[in-house]
mmCIF file as Biopython writes it, N, C-alpha, C and O atoms, coordinates in Angstrom:
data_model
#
loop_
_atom_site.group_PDB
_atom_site.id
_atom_site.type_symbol
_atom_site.label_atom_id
_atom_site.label_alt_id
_atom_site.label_comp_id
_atom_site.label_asym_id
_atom_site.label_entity_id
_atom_site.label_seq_id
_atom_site.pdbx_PDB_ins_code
_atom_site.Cartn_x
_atom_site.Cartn_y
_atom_site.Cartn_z
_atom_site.occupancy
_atom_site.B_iso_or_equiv
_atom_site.auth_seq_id
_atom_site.auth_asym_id
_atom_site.pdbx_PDB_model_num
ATOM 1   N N  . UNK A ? 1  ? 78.947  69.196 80.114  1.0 0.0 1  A 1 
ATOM 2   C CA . UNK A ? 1  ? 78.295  67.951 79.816  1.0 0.0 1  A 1 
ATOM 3   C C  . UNK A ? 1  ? 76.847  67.973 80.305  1.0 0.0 1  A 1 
ATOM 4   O O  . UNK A ? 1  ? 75.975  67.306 79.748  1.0 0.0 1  A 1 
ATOM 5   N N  . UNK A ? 2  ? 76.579  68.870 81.512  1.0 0.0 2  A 1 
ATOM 6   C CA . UNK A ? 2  ? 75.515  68.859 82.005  1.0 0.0 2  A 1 
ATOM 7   C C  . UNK A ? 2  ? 73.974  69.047 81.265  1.0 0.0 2  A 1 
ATOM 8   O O  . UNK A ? 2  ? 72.897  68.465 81.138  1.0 0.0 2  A 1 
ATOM 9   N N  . UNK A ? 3  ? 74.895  70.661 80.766  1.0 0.0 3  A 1 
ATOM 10  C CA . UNK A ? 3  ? 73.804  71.405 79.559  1.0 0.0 3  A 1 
ATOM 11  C C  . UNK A ? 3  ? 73.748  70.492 78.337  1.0 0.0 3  A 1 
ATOM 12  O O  . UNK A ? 3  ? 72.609  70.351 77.891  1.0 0.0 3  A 1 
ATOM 13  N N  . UNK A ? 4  ? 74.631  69.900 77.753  1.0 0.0 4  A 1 
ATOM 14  C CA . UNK A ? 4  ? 74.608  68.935 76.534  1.0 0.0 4  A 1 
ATOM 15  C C  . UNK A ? 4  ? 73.433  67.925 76.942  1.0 0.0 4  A 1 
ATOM 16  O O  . UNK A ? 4  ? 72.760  67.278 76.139  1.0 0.0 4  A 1 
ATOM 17  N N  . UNK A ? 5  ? 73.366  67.916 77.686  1.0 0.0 5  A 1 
ATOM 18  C CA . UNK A ? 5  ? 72.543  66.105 78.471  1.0 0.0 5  A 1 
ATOM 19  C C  . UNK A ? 5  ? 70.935  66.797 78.483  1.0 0.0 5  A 1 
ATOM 20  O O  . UNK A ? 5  ? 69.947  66.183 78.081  1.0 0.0 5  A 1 
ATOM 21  N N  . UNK A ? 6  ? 70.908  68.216 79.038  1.0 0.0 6  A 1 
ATOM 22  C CA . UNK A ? 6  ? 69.554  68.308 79.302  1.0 0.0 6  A 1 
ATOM 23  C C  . UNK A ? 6  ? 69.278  69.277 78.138  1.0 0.0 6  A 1 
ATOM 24  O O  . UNK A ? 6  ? 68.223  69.909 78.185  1.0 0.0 6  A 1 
ATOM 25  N N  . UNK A ? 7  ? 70.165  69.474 77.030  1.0 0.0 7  A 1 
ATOM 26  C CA . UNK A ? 7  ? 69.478  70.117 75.505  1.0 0.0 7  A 1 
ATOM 27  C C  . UNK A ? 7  ? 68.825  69.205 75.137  1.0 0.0 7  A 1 
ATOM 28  O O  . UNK A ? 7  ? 67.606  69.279 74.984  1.0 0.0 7  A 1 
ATOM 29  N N  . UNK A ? 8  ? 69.807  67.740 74.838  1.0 0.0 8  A 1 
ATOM 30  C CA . UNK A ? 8  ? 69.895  66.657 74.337  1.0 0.0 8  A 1 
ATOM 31  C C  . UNK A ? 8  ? 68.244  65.957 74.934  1.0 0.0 8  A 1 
ATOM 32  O O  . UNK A ? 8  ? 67.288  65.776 74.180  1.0 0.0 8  A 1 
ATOM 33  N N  . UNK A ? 9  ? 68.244  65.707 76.156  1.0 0.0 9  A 1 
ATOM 34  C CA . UNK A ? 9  ? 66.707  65.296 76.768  1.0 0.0 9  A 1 
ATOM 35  C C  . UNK A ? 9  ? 65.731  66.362 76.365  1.0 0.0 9  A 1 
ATOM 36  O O  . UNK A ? 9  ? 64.699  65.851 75.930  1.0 0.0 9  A 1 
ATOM 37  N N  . UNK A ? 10 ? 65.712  67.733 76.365  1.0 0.0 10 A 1 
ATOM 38  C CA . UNK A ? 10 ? 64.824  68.911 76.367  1.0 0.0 10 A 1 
ATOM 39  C C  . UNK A ? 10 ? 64.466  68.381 74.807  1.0 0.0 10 A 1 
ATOM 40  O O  . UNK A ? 10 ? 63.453  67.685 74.873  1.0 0.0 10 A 1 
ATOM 41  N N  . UNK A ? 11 ? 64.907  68.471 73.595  1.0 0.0 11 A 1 
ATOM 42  C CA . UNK A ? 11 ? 64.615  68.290 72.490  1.0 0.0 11 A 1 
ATOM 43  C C  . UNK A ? 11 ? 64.716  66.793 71.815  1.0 0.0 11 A 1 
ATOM 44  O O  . UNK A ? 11 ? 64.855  66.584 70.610  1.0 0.0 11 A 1 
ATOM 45  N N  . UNK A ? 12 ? 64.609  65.715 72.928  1.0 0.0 12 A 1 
ATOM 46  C CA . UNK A ? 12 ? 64.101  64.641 72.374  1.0 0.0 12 A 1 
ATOM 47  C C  . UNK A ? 12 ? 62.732  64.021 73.210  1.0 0.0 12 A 1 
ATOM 48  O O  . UNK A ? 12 ? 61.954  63.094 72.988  1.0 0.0 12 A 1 
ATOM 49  N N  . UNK A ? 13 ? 62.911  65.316 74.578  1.0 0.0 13 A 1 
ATOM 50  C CA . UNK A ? 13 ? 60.910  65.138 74.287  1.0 0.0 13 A 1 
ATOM 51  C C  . UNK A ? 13 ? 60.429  66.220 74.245  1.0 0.0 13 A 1 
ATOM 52  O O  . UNK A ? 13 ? 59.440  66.456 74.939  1.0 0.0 13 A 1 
ATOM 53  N N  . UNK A ? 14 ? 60.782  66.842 73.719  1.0 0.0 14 A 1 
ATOM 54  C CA . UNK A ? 14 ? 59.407  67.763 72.454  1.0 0.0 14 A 1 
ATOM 55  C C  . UNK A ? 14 ? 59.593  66.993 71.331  1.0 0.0 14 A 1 
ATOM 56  O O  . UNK A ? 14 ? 58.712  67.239 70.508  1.0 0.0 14 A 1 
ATOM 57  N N  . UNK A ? 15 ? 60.571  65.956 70.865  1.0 0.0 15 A 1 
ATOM 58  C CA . UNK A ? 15 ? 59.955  65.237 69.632  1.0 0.0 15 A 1 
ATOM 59  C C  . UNK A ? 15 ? 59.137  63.966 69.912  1.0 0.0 15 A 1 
ATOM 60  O O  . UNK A ? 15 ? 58.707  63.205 69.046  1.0 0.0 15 A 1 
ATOM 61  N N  . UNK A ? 16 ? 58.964  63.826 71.395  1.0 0.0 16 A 1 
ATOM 62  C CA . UNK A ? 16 ? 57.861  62.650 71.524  1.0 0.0 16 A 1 
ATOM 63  C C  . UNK A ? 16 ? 56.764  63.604 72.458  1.0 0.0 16 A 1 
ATOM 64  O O  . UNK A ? 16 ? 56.207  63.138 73.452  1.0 0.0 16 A 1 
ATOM 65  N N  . UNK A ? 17 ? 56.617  64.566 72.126  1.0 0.0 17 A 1 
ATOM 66  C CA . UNK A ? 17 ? 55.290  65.028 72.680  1.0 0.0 17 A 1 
ATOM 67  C C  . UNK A ? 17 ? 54.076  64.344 72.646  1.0 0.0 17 A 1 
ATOM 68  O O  . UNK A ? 17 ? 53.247  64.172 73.539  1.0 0.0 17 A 1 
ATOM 69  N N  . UNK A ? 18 ? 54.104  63.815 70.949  1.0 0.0 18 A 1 
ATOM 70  C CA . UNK A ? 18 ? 52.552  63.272 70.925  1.0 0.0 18 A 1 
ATOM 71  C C  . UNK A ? 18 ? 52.525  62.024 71.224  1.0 0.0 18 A 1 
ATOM 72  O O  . UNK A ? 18 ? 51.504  61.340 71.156  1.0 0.0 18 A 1 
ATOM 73  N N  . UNK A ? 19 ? 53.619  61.618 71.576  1.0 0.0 19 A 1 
ATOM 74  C CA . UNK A ? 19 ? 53.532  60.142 72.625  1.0 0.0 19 A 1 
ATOM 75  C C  . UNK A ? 19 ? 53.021  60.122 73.999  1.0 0.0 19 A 1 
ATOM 76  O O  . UNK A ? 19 ? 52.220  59.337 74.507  1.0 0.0 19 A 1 
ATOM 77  N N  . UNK A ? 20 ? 53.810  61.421 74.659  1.0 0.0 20 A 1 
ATOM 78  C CA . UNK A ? 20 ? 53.585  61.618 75.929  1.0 0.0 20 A 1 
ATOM 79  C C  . UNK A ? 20 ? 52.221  62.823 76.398  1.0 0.0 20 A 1 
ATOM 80  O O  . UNK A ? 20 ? 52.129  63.256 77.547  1.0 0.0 20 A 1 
ATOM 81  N N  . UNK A ? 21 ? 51.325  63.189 75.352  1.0 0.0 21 A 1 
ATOM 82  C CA . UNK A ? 21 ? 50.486  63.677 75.573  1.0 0.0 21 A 1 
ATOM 83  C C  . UNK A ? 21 ? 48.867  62.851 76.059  1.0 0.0 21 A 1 
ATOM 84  O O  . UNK A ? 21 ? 47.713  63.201 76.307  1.0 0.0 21 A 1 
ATOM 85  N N  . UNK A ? 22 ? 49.437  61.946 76.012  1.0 0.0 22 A 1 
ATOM 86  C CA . UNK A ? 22 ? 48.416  61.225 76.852  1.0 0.0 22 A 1 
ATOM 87  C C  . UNK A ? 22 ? 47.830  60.656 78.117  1.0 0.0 22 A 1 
ATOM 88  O O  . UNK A ? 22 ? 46.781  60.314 78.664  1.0 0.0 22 A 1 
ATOM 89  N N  . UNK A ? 23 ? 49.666  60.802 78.311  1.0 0.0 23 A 1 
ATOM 90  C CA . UNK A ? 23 ? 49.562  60.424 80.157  1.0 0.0 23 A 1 
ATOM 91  C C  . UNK A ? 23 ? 49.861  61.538 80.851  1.0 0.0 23 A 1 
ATOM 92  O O  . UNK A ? 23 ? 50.244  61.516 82.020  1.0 0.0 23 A 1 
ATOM 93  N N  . UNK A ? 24 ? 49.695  62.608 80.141  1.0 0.0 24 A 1 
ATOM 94  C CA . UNK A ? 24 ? 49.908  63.708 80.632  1.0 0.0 24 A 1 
ATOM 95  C C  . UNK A ? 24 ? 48.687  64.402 81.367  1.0 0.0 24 A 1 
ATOM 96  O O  . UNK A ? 24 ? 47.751  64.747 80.646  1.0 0.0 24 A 1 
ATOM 97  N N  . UNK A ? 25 ? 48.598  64.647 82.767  1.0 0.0 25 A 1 
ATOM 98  C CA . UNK A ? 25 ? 47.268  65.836 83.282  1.0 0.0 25 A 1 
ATOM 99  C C  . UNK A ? 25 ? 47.033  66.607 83.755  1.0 0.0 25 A 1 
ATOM 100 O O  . UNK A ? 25 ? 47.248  66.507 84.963  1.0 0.0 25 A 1 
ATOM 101 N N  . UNK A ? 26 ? 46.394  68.043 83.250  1.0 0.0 26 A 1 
ATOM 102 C CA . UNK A ? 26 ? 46.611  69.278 84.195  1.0 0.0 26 A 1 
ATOM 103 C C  . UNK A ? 26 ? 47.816  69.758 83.455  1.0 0.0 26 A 1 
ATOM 104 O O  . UNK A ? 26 ? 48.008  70.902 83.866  1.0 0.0 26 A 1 
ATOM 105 N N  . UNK A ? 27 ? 49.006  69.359 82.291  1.0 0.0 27 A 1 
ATOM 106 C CA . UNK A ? 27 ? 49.783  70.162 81.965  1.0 0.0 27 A 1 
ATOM 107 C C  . UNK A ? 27 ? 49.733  69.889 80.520  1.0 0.0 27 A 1 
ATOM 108 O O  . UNK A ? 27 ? 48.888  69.010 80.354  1.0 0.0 27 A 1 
ATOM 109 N N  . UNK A ? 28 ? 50.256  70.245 79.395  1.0 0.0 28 A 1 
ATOM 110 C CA . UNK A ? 28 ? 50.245  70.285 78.335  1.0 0.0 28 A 1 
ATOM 111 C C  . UNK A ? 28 ? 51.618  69.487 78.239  1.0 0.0 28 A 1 
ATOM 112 O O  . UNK A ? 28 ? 52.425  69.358 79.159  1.0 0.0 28 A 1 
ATOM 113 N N  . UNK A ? 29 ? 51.756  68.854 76.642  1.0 0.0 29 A 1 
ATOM 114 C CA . UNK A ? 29 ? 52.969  68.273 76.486  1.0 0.0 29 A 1 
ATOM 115 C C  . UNK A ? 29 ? 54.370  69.315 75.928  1.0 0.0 29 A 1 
ATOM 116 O O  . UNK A ? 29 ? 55.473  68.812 75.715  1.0 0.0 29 A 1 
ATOM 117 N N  . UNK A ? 30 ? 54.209  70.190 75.823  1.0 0.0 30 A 1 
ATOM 118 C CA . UNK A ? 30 ? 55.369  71.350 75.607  1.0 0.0 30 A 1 
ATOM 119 C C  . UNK A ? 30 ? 55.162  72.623 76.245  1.0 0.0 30 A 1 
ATOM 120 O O  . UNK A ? 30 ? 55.077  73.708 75.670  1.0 0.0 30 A 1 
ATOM 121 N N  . UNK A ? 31 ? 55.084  72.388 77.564  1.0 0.0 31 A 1 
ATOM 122 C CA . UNK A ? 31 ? 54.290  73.435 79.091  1.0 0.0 31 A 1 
ATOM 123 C C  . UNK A ? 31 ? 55.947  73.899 78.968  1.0 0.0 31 A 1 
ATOM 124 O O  . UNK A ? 31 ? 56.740  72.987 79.201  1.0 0.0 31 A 1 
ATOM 125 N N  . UNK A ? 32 ? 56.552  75.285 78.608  1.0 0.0 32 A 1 
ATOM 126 C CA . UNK A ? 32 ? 57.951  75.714 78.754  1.0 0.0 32 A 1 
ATOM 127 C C  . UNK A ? 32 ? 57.854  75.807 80.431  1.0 0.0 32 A 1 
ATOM 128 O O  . UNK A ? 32 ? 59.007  75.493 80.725  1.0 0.0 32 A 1 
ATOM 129 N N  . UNK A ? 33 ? 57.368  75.979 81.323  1.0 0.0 33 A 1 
ATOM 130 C CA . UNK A ? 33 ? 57.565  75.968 82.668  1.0 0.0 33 A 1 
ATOM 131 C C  . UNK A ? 33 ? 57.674  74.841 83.086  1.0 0.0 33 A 1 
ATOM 132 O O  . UNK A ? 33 ? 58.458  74.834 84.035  1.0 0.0 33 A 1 
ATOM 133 N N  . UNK A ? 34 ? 57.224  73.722 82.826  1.0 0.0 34 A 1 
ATOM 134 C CA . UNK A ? 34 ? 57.938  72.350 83.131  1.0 0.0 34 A 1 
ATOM 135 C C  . UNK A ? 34 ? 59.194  71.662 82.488  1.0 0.0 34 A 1 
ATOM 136 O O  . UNK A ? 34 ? 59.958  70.923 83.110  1.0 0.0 34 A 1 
ATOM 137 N N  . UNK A ? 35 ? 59.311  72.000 81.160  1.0 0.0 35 A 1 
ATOM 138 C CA . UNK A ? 35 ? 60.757  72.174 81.325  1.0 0.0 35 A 1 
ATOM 139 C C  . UNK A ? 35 ? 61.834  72.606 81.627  1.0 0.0 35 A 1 
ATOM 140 O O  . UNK A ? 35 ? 62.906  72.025 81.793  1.0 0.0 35 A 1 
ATOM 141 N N  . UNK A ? 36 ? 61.442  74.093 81.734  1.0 0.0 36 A 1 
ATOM 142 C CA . UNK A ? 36 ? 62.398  74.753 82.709  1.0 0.0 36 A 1 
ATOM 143 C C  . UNK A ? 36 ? 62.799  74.300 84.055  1.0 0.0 36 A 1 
ATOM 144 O O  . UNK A ? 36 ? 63.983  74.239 84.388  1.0 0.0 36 A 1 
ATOM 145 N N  . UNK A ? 37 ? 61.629  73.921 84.977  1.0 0.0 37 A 1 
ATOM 146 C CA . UNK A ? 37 ? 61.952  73.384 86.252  1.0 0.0 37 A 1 
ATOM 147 C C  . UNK A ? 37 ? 62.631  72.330 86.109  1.0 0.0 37 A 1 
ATOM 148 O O  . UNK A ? 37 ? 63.599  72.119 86.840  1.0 0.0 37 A 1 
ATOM 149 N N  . UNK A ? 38 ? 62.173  71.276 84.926  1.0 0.0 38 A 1 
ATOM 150 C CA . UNK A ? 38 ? 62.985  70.076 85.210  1.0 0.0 38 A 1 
ATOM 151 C C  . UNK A ? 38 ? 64.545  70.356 85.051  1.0 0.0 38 A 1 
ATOM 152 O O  . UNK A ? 38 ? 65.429  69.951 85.805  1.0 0.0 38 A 1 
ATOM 153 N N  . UNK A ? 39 ? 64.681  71.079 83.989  1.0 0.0 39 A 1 
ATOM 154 C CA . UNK A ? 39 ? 66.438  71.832 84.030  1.0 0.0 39 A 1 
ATOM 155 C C  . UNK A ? 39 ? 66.919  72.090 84.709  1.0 0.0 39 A 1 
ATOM 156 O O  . UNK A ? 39 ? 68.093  71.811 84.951  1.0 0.0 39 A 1 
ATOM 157 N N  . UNK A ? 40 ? 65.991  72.916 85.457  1.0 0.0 40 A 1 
ATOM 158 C CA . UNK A ? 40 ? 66.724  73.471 86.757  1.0 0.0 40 A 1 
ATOM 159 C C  . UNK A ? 40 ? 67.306  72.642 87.856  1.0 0.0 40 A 1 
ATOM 160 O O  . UNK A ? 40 ? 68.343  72.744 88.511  1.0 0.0 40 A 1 
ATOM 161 N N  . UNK A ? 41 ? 66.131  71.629 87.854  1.0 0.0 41 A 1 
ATOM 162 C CA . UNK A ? 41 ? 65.786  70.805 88.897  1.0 0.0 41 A 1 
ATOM 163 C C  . UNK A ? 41 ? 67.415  69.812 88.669  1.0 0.0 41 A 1 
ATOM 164 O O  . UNK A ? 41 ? 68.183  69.591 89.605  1.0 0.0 41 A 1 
ATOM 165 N N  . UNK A ? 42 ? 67.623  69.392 87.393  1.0 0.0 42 A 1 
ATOM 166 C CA . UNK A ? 42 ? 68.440  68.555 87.099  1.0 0.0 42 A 1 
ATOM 167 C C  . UNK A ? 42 ? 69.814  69.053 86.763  1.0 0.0 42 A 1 
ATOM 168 O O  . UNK A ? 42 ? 70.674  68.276 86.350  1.0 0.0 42 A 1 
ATOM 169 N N  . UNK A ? 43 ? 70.035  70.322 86.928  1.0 0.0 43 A 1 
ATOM 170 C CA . UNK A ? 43 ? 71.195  71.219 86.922  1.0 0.0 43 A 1 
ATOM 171 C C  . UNK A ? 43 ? 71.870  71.475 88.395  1.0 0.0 43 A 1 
ATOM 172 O O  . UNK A ? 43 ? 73.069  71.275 88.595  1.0 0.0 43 A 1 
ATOM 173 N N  . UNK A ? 44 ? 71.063  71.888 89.292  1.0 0.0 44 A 1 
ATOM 174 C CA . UNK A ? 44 ? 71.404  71.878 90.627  1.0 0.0 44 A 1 
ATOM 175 C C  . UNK A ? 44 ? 71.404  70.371 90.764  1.0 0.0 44 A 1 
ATOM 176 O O  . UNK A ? 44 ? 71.344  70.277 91.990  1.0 0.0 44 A 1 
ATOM 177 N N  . UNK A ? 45 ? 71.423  69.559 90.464  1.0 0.0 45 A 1 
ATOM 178 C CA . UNK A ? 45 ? 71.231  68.044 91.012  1.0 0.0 45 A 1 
ATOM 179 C C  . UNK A ? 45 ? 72.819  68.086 90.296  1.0 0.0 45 A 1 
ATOM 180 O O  . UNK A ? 45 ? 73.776  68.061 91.071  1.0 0.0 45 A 1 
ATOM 181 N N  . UNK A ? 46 ? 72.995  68.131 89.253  1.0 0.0 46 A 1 
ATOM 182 C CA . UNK A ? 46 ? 74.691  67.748 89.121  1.0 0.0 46 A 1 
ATOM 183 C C  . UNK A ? 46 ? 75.317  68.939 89.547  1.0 0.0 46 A 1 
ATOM 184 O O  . UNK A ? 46 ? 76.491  69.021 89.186  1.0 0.0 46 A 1 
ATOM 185 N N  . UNK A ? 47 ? 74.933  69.781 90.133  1.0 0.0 47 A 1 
ATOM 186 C CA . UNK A ? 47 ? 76.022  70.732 90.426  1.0 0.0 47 A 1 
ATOM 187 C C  . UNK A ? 47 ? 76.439  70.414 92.019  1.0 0.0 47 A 1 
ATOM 188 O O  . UNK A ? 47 ? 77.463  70.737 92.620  1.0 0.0 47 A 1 
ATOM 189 N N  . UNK A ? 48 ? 75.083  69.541 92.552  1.0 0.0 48 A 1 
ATOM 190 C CA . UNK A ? 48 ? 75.525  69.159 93.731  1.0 0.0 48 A 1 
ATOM 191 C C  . UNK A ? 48 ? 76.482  67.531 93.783  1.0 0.0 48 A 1 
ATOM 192 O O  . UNK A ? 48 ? 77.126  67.109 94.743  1.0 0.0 48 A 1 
ATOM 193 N N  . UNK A ? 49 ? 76.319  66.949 92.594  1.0 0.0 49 A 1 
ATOM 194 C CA . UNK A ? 49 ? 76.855  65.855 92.854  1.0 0.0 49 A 1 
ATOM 195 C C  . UNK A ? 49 ? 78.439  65.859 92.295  1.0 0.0 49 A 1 
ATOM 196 O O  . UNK A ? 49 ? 79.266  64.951 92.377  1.0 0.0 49 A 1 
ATOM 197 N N  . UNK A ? 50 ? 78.568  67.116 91.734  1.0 0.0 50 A 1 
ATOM 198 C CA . UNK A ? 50 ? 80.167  68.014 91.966  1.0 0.0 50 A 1 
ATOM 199 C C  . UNK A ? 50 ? 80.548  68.529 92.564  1.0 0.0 50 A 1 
ATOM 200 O O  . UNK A ? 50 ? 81.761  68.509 92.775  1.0 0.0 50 A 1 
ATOM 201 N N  . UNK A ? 51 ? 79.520  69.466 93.323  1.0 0.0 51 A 1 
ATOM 202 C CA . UNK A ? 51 ? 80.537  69.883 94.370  1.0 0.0 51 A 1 
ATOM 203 C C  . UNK A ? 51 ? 81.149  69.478 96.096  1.0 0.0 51 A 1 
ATOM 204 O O  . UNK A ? 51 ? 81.995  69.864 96.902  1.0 0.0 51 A 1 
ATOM 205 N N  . UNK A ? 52 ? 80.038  68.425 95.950  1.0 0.0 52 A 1 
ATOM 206 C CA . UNK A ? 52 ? 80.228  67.481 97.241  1.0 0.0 52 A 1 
ATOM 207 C C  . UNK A ? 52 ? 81.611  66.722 97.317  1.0 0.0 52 A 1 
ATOM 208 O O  . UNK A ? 52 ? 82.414  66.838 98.243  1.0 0.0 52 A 1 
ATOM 209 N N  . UNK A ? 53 ? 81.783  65.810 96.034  1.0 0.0 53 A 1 
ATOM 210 C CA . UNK A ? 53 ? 83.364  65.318 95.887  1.0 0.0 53 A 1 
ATOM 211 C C  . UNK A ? 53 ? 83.947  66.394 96.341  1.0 0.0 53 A 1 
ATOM 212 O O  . UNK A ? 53 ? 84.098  66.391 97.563  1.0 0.0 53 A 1 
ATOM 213 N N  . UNK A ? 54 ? 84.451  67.613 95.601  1.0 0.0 54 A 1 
ATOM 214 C CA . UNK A ? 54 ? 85.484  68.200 95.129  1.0 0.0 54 A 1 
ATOM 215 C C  . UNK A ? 54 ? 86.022  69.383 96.284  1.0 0.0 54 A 1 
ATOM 216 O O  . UNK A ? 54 ? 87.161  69.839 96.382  1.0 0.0 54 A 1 
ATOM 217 N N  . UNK A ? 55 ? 84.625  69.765 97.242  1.0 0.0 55 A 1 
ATOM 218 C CA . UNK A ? 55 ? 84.778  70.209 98.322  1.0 0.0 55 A 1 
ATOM 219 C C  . UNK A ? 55 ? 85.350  69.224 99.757  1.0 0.0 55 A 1 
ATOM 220 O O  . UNK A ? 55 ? 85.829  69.660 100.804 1.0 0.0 55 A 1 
ATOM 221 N N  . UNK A ? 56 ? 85.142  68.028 99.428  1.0 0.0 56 A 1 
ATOM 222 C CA . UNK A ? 56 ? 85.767  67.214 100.155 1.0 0.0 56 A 1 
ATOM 223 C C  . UNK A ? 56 ? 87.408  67.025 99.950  1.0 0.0 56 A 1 
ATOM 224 O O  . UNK A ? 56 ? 88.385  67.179 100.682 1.0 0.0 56 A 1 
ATOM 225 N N  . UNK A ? 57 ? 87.255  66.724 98.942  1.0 0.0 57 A 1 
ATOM 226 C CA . UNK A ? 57 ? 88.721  66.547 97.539  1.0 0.0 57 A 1 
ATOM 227 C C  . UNK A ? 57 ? 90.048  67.857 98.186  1.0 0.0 57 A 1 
ATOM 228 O O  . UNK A ? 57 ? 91.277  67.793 98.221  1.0 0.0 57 A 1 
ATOM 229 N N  . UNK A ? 58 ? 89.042  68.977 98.628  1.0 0.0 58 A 1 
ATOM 230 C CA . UNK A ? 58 ? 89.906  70.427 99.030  1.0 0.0 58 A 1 
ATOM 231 C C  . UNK A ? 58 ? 90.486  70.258 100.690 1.0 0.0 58 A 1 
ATOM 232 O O  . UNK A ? 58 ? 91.293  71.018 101.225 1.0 0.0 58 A 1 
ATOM 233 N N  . UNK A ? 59 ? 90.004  69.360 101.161 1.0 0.0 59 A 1 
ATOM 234 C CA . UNK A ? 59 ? 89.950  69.320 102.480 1.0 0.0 59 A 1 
ATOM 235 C C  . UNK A ? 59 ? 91.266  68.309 102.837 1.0 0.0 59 A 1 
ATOM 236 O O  . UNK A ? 59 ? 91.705  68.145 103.976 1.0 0.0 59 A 1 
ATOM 237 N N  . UNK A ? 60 ? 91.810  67.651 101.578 1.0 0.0 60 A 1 
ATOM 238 C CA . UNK A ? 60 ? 92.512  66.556 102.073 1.0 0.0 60 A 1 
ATOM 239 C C  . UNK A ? 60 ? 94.585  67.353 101.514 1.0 0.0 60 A 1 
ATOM 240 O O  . UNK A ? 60 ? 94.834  68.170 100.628 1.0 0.0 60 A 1 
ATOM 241 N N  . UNK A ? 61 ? 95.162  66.945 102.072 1.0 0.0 61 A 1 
ATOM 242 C CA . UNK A ? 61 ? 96.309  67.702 101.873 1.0 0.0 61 A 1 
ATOM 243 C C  . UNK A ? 61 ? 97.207  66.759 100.563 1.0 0.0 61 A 1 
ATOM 244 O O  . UNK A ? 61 ? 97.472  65.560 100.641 1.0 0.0 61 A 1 
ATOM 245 N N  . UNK A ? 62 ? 97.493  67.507 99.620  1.0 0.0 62 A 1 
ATOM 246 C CA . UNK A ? 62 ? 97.977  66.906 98.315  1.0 0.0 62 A 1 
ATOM 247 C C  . UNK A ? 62 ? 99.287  66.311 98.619  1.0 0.0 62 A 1 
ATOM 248 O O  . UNK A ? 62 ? 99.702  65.499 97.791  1.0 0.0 62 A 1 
ATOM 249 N N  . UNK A ? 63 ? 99.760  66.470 99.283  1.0 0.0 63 A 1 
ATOM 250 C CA . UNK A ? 63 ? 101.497 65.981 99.427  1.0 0.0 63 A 1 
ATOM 251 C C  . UNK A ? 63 ? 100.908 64.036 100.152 1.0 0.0 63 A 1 
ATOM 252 O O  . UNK A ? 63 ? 101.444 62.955 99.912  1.0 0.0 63 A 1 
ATOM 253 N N  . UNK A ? 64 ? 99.452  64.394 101.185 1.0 0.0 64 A 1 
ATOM 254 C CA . UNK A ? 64 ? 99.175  62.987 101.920 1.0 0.0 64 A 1 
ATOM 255 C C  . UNK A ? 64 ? 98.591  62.241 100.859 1.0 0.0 64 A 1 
ATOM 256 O O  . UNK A ? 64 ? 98.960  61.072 100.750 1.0 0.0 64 A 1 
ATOM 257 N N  . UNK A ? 65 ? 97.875  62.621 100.173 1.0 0.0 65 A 1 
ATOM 258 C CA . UNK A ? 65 ? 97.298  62.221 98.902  1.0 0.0 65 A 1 
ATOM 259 C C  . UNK A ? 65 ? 98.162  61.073 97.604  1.0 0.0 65 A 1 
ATOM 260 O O  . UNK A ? 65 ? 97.987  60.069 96.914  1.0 0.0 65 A 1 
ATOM 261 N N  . UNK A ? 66 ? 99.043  62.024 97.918  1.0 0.0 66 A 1 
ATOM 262 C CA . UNK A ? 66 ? 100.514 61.540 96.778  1.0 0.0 66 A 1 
ATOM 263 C C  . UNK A ? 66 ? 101.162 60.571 97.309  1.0 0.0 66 A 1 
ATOM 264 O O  . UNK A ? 66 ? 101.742 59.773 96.572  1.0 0.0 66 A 1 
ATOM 265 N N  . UNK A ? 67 ? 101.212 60.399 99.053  1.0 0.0 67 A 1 
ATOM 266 C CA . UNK A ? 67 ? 101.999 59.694 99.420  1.0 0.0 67 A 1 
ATOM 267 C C  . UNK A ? 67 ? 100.823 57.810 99.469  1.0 0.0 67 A 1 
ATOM 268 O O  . UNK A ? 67 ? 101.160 56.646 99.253  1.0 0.0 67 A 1 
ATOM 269 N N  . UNK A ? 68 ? 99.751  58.316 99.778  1.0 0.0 68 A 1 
ATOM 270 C CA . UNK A ? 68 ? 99.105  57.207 99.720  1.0 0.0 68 A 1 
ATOM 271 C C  . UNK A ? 68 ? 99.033  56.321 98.080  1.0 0.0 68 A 1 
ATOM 272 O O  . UNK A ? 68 ? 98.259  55.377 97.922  1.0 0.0 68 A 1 
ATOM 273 N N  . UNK A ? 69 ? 99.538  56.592 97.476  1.0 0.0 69 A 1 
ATOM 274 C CA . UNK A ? 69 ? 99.178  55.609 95.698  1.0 0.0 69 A 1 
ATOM 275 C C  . UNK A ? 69 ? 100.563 54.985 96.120  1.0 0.0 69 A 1 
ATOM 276 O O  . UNK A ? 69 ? 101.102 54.139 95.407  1.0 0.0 69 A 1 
#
């Protein structure tokens, strides 16, 4: 879902480039190194906001888990 989200953002602004080429400074409006970082940037951002649950999630014992619902 992650990659779907930031194709999905990556190629709906390069179709508003010439919107956003104005408030833009010091970078161009289709600079491939600023989108890359932002990917990146926003890839490790959900990879951390998965693995924080789920490493916690490992820590708890499934039988105590089951008994608490």
């Amino acid at each position: 879902m992650t990659l779907l989200g930031i194709g999905m953002g990556v190629a709906g602004a390069l179709g508003l480039t010439r919107f956003m080429a104005t408030m833009l400074f010091g970078v161009t409006a289709s600079d491939p190194a600023v989108y890359a970082g932002v990917s990146l940037l926003l890839a490790v951002v959900a990879l951390l906001a998965v693995a924080v649950p789920s490493s916690r999630a490992t820590r708890i014992d499934p039988l105590a888990a089951l008994r608490d619902l």
